[in-house]
C-alpha positions in Angstrom: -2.7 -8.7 -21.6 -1.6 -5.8 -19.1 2.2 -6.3 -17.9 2.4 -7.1 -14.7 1.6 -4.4 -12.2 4.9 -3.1 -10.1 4.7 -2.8 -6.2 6.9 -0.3 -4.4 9.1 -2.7 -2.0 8.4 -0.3 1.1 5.0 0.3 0.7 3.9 -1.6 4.1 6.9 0.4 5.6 6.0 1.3 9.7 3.1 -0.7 9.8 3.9 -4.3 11.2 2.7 -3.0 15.0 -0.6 -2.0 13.9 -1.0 -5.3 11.4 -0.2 -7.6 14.5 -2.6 -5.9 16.6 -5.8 -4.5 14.2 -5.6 -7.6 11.7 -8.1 -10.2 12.3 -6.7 -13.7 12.7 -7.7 -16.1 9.8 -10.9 -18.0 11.1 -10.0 -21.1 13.0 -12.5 -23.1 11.2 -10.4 -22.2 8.1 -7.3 -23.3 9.3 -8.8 -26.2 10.2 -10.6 -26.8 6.6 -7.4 -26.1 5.7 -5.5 -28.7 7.5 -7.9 -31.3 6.7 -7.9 -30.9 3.2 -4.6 -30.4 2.8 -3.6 -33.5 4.4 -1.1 -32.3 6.7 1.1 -34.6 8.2 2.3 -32.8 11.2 5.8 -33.7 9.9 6.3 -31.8 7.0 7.5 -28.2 6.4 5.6 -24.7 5.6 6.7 -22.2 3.2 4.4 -19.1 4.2 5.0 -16.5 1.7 4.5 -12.7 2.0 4.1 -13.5 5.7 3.9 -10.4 7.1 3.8 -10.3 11.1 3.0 -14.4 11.0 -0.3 -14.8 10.9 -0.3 -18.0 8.8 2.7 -19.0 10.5 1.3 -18.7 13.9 -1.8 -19.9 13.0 -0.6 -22.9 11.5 3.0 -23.9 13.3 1.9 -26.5 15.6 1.1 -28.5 12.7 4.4 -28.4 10.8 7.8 -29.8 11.9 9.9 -26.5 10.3 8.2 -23.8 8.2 10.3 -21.1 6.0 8.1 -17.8 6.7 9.2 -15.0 4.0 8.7 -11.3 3.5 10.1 -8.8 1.9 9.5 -6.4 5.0 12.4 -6.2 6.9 10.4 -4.6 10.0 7.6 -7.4 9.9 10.0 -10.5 9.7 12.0 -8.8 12.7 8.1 -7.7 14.3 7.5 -11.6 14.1 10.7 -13.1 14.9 10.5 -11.4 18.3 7.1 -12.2 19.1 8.3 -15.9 18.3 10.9 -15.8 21.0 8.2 -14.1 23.1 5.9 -16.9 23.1 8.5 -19.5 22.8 8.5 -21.4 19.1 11.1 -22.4 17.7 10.7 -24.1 14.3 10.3 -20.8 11.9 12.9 -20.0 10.0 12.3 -16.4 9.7 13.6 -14.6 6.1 14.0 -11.0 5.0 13.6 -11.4 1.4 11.6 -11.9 -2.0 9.3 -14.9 -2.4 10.2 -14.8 -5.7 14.2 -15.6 -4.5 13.0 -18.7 -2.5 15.7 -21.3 -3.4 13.9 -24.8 -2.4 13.1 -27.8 -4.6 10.7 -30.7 -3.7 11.0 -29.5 -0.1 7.7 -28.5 1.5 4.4 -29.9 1.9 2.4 -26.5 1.7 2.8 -23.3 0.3 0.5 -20.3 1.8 -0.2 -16.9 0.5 -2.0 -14.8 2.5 -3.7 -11.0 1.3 -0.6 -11.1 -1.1 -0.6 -13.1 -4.3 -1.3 -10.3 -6.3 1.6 -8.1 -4.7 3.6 -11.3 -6.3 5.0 -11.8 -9.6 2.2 -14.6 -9.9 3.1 -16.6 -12.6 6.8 -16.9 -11.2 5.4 -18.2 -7.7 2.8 -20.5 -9.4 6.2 -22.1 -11.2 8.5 -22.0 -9.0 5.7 -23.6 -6.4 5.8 -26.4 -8.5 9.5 -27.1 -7.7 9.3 -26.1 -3.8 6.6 -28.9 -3.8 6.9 -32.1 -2.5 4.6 -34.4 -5.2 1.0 -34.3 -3.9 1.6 -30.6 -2.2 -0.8 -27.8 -2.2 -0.4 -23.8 -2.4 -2.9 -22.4 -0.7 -4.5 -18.5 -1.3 -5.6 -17.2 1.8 -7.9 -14.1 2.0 -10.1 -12.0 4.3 -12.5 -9.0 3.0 -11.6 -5.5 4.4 -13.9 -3.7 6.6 -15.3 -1.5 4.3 -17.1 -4.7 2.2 -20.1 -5.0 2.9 -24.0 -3.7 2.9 -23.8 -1.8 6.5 -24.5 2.0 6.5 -20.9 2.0 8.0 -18.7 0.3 5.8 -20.2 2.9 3.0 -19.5 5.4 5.0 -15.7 3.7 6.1 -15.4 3.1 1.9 -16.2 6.2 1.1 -13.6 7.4 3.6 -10.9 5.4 2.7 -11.5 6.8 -1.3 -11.4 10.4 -0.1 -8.3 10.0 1.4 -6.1 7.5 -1.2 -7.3 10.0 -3.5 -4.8 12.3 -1.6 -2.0 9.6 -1.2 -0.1 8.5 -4.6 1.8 5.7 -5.9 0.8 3.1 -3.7 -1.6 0.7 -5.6 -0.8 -0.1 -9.2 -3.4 1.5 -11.6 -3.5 -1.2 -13.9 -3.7 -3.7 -11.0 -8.0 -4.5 -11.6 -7.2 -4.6 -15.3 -4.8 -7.2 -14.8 -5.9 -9.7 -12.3 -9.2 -9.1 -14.2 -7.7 -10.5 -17.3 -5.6 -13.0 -15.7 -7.4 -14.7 -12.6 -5.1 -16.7 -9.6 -6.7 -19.8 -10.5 -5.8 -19.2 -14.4 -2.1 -18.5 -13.0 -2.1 -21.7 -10.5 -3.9 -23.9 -13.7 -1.3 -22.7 -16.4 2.0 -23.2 -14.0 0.6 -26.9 -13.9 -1.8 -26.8 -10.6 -4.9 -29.0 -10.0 -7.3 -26.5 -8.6 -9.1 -27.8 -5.6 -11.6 -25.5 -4.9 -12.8 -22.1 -3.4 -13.9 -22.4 0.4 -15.6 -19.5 2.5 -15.8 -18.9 6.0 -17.8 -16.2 7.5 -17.1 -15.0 11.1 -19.1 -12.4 13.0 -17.0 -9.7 14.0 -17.1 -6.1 15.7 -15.1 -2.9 15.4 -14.1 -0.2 17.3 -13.7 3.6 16.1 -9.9 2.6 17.2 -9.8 -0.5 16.0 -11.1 0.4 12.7 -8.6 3.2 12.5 -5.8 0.6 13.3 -6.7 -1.5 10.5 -6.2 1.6 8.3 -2.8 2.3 9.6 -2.0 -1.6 8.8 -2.5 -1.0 5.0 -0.2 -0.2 2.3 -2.0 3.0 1.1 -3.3 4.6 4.2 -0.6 3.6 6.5 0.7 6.8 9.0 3.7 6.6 6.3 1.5 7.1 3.4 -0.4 9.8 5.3 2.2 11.8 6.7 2.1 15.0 8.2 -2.0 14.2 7.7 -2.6 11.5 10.4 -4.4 13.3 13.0 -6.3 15.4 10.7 -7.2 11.7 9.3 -8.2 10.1 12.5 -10.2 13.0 13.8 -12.2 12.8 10.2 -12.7 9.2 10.3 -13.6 9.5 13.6 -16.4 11.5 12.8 -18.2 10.0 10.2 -18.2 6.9 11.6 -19.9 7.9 15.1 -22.3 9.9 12.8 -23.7 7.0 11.3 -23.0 4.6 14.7 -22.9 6.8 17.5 -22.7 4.1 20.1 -19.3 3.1 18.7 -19.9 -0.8 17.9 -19.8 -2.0 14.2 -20.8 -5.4 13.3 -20.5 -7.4 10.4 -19.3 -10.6 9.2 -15.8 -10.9 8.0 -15.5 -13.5 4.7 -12.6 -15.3 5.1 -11.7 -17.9 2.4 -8.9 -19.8 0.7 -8.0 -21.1 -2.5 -6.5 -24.6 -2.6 -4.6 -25.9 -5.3 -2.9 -29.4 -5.7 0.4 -30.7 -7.6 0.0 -33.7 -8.8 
């Protein structure tokens, strides 16, 4: 089995503006699902790992009396904490630091992931999940596709973009990272550390893009970000620009964006 694949810690450095704006919220039919089947209280507490700007944690802190929301991303957990005070809640505790360094036993009644587990040392989370737990709590894998999936003339022409121009930006993504989660699948990791795996649940939303939108998103990832791309952003936007209006010239492109989650249970 490959090692483990290792992450730069700044890699999402300068992009928490354009990942609060260009990200698409998690579906609220999956938050919902998710609720349900989760059995939330509306008492308990939240651990939402690898938070990012909060979308997890916004989109699920109504329903929890505290939640702990954790990033490594100094700039996102500051991005979020303001926009908490902006909008007036109260009950995140907001932490600059490794999920991996969470120090909480039998505490919470969910843990979330979103777009991140395999950024994490997985089979550490999946353990130490099991001590964060209350008895009878879930961990919970959230995921969204990236505009470029998909059977549109566009997202092959946005894919083929987007390999073009990583081919030009190094170090970002692991290269044995397919090999690995190939050979060692989340639910493997969740089943090993002692998880009962719930199930697999899909959500498809219709969406559309912008030109600027879509360039947004880009700017919001870890290997195309305006860091990553340096003294190459305009010369970026302009081609990306380009190719897409050459393939939708009236600027609009639809799909349907799969979001999902994967819900695991301690027993």
């Amino acid at each position: 089995m490959t090692s483990d694949p290792q992450f730069r810690s700044d890699l999402y450095r300068g992009t928490a503006r354009f990942y609060d704006k260009f990200r698409v919220g998690y579906a609220e039919a999956l938050l919902d699902d998710l609720r349900v089947r989760a059995d939330v209280s509306g008492e308990g507490r939240l651990l939402d790992l690898a938070c990012g700007t909060g979308q997890i944690t916004f989109g699920l802190g109504s329903r929890f009396h505290e939640i702990w929301a954790v990033d490594q991303e100094a700039e996102a957990v500051e991005f979020a904490r303001a926009r908490a005070m902006t909008v007036g809640i109260h009950n995140v505790r907001w932490i600059a630091g490794r999920a991996e360094d969470v120090d909480a036993d039998d505490y919470f009644e969910l843990v979330t992931i979103g777009n991140a587990f395999h950024r994490l040392h997985r089979r550490r989370i999946a353990q130490s999940a099991m001590h964060w737990l209350k008895p009878g709590g879930d961990l919970a894998l959230l995921w969204s596709n990236t505009p470029w999936t998909g059977c549109h003339q566009w997202q092959a022409t946005l894919k083929d973009a987007v390999h073009r121009w990583t081919r030009k930006v190094t170090e970002r993504v692991p290269a044995n990272l397919d090999q690995h989660l190939a050979e060692d699948p989340h639910t493997d990791v969740l089943a090993s550390a002692g998880f009962t795996i719930v199930g697999e649940f899909d959500f498809a939303t219709p969406h559309e893009w912008t030109v600027e939108q879509l360039t947004g998103f880009m700017y919001s990832t870890s290997f195309l970000s305006q860091d990553a791309l340096g003294p190459n952003v305009l010369t970026f936007e302009r081609d990306l620009r380009a190719r897409l209006l050459d393939v939708e010239p009236e600027g609009i492109f639809r799909e349907e964006i799969d979001f999902s989650y994967t819900l695991a249970s301690k027993p």
